[in-house]
TIPA-322566 format. One record per residue (C-alpha): residue in one letter; residue number from 1; x, y negated, z negated. Coordinates in steps of 0.02 Angstrom, whole numbers, plus 32768, in hexadecimal, padded with zeros to 4 digits. Layout:
TIPA-322566
+------+-----+------+------+------+
: rest :  nr :    x :    y :    z :
+------+-----+------+------+------+
:    a : NUM :    X :    Y :    Z :
...
+------+-----+------+------+------+
END
This chain:
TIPA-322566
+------+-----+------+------+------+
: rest :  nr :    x :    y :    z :
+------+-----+------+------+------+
:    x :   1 : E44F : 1158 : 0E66 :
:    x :   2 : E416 : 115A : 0DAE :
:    x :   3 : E447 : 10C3 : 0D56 :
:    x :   4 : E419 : 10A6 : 0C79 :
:    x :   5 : E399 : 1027 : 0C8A :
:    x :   6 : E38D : 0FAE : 0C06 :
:    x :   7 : E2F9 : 0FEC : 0BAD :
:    x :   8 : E368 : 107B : 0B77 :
:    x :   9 : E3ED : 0FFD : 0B1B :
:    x :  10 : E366 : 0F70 : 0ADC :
:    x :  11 : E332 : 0F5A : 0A2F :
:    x :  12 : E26A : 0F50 : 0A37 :
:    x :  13 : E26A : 0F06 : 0978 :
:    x :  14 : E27F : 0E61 : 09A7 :
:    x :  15 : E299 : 0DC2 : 0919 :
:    x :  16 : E244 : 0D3D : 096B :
:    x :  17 : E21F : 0C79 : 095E :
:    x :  18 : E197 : 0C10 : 0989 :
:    x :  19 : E1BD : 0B72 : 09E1 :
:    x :  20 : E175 : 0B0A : 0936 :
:    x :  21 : E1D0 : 0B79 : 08D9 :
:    x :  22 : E255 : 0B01 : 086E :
:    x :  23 : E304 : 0AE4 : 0877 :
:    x :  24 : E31E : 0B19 : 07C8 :
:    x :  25 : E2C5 : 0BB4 : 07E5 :
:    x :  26 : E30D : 0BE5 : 0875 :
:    x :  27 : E3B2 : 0BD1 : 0818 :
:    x :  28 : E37B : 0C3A : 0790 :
:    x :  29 : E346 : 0CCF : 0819 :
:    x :  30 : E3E2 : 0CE1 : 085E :
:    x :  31 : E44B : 0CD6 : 07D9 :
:    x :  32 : E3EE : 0D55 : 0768 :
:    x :  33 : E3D4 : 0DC4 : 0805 :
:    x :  34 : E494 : 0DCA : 0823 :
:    x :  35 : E461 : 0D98 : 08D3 :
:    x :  36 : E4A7 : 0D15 : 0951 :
:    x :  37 : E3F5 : 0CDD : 09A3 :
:    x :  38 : E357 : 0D01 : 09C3 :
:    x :  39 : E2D0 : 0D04 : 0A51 :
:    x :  40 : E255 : 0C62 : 0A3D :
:    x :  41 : E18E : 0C8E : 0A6A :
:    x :  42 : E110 : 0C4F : 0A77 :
:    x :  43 : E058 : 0C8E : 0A3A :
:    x :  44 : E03C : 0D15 : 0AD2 :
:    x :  45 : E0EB : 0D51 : 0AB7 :
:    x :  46 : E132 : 0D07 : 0B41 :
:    x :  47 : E1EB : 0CD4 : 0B1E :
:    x :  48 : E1F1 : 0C0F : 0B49 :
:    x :  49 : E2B7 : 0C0C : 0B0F :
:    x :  50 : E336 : 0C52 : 0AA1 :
:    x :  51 : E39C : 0BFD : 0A08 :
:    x :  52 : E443 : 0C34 : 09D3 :
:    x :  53 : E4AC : 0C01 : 0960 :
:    x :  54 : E50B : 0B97 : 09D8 :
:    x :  55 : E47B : 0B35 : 09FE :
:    x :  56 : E467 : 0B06 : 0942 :
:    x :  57 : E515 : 0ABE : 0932 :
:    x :  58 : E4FE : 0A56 : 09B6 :
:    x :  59 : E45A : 0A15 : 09B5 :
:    x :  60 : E3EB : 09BE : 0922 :
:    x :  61 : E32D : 09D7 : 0943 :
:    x :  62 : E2AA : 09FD : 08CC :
:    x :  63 : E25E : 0A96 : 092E :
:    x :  64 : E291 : 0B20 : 097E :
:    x :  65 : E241 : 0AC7 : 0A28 :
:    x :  66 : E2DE : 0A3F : 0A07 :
:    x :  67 : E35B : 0AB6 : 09FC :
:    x :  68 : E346 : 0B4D : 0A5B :
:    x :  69 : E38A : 0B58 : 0B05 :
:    x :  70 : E304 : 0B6B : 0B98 :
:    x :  71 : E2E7 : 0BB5 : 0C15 :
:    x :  72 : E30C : 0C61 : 0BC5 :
:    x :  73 : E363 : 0CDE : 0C30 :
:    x :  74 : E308 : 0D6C : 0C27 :
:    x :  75 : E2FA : 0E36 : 0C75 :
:    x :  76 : E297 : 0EBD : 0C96 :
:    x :  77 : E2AD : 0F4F : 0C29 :
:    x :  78 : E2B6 : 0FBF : 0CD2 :
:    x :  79 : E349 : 0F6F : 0D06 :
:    x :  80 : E3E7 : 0FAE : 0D10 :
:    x :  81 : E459 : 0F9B : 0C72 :
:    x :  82 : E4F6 : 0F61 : 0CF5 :
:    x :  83 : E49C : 0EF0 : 0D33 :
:    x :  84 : E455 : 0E9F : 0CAB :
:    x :  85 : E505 : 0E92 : 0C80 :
:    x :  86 : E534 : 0E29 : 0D10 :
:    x :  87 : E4AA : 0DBD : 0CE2 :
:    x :  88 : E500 : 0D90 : 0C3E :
:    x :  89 : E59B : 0D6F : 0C6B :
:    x :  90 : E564 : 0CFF : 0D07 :
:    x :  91 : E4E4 : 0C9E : 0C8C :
:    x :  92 : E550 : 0C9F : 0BFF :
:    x :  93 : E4D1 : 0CEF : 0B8E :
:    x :  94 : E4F5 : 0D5B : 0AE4 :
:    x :  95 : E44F : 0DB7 : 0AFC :
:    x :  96 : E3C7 : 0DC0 : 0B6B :
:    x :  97 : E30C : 0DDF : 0B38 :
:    x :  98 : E2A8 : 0E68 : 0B97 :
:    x :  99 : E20E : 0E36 : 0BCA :
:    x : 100 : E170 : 0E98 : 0C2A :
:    x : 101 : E127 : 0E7D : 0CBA :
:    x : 102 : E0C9 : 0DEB : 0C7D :
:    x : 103 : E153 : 0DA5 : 0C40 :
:    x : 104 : E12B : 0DCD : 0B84 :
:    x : 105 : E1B0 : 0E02 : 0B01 :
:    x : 106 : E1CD : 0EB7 : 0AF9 :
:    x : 107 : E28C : 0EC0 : 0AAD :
:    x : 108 : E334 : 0E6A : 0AB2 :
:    x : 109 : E3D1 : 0EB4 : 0AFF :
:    x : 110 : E48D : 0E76 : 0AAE :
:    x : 111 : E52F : 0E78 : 0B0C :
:    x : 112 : E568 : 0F06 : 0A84 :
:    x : 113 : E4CC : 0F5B : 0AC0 :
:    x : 114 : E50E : 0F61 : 0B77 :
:    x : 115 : E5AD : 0F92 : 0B45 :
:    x : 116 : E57B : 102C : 0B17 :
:    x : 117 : E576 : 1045 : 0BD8 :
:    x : 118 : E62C : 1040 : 0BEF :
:    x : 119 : E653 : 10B6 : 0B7F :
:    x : 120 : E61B : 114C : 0BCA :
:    x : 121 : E6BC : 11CC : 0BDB :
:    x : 122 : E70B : 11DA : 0C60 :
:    x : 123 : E6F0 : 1299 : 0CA2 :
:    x : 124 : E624 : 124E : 0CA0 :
:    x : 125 : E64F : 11C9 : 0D1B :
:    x : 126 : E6B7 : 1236 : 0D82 :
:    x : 127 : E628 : 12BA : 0D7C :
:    x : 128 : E5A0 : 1229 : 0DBE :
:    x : 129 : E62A : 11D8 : 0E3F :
:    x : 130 : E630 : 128E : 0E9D :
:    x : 131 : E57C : 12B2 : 0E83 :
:    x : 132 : E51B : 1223 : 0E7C :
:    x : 133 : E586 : 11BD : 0EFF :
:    x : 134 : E5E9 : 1242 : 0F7D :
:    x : 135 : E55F : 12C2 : 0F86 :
:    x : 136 : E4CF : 1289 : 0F67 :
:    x : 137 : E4BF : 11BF : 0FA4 :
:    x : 138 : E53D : 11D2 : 1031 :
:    x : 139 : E528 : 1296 : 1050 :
:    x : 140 : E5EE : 12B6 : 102F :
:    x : 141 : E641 : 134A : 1008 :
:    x : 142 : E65A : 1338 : 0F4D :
:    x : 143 : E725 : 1343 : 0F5E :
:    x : 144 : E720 : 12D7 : 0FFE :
:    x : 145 : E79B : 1255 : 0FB5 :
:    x : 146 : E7F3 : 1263 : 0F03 :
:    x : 147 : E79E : 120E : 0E71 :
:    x : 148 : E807 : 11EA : 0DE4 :
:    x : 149 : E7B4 : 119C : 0D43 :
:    x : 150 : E816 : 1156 : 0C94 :
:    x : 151 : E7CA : 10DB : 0C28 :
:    x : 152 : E742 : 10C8 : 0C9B :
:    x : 153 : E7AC : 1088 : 0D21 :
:    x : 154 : E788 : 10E2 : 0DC4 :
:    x : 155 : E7F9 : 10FD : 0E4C :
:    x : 156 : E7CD : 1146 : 0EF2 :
:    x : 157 : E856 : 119B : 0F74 :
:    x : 158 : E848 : 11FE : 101D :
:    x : 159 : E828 : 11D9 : 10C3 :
:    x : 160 : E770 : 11BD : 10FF :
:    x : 161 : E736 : 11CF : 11C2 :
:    x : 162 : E70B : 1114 : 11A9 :
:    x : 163 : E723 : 1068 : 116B :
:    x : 164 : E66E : 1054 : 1154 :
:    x : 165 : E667 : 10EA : 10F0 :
:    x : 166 : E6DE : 10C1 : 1069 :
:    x : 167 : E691 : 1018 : 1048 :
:    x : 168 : E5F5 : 1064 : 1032 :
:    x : 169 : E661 : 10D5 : 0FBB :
:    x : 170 : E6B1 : 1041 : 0F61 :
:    x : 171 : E608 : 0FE5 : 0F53 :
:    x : 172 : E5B0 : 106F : 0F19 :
:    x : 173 : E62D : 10B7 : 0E8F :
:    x : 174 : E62B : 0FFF : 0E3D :
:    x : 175 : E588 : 1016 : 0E16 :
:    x : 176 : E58E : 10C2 : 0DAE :
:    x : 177 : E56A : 109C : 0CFA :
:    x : 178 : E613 : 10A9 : 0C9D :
:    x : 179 : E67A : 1074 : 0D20 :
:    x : 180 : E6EE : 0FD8 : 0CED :
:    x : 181 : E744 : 0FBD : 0D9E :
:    x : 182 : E752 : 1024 : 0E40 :
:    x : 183 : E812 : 102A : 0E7A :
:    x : 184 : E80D : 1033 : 0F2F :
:    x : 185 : E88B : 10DB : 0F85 :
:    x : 186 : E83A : 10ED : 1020 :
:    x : 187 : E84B : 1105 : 10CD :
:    x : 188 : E7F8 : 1113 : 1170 :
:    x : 189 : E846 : 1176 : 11F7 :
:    x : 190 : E80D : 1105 : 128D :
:    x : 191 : E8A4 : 107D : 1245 :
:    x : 192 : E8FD : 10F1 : 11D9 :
:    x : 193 : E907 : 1086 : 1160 :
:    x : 194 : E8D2 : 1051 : 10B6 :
:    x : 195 : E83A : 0FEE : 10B3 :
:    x : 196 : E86B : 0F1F : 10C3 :
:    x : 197 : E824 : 0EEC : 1011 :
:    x : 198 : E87C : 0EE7 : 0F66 :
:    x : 199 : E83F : 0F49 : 0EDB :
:    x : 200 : E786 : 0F3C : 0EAF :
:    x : 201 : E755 : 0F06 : 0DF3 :
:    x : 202 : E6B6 : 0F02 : 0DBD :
:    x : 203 : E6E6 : 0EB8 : 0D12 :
:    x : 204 : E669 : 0E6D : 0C84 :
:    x : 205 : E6BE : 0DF4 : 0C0D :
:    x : 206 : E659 : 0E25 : 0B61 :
:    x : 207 : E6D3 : 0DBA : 0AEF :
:    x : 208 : E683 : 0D48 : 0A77 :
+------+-----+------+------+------+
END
């Protein structure tokens, strides 16, 4: 399956601080920048933390070293955009800088960035659900169970030969980019009945 990777959502102009970079200056960055933090590196361009604005109000340090919060989380521009947007909302990050192989500063991805991946419309994800999953990951006919999309919310119906097969389903149509929750309609003709879990939601909380 073909998932956007987060080098195709990343800004690669980054505003950066050094870690002796001062309080007052780091201030002034982000508040004539319009921005809400800002990757901390060091003289290789590896990022050693991040400050936001948070981490201003709360703490009184001279340097950006005093202030900034550390370990950074970080990713991989070739990683997918989803999950890069797990990462977020388990760390309880605003933005994540993208780093190289070596760990070295090559862009920074925002949670409005990877928004942008839920808002693809809603014949698209249908499209990629039949193609991408049915036919060509589980070698499905392309109509082998209903797939119903609105606002991004997927819901899959029919009957399957087995359990095992509609999990993979369910676990596989999360994962298509756009796709806000996966309601689950199926079932499996060996119990003839609907599969014994609730409703999957793959849900990202992007609220300030």
């Amino acid at each position: 399956m073909k998932h956007l990777k987060v080098g195709g959502l990343m800004t690669d102009d980054v505003l950066t601080a050094l870690p002796d970079t001062s309080f007052r200056d780091v201030a002034k960055l982000l508040a004539e920048h319009d921005i809400s933090g800002l990757p901390v590196v060091d003289a290789d361009d590896h990022v050693v933390g991040v400050v936001s604005e948070s981490d201003l109000l709360a703490r009184r340090a001279l340097t950006a070293r005093g202030v900034m919060s550390a370990p950074a989380v970080t990713v991989h521009a070739e990683e997918a955009a989803a999950d890069a947007a797990r990462l977020m909302v388990r760390r309880g990050v605003e933005r994540l800088p993208v780093v190289d192989e070596e760990e070295r500063l090559v862009g920074i991805v925002t949670r409005r960035d990877l928004l942008r991946v839920f808002l693809r419309p809603d014949p698209e994800i249908r499209r990629r659900v039949r193609e991408e999953v049915l036919s060509d990951a589980m070698d499905l006919p392309q109509d082998a169970v209903d797939v119903h999309v609105l606002d991004g919310v997927v819901t899959l119906a029919g009957r399957l030969r087995r359990r095992s097969q509609a999990a993979t389903l369910l676990r596989l149509a999360e994962r298509v980019d756009g796709v806000v929750a996966v309601v689950d309609r199926l079932s499996a003709p060996d119990d003839g009945t609907r599969l014994a879990r609730p409703p999957t939601r793959t849900a990202y909380d992007f609220s300030e």
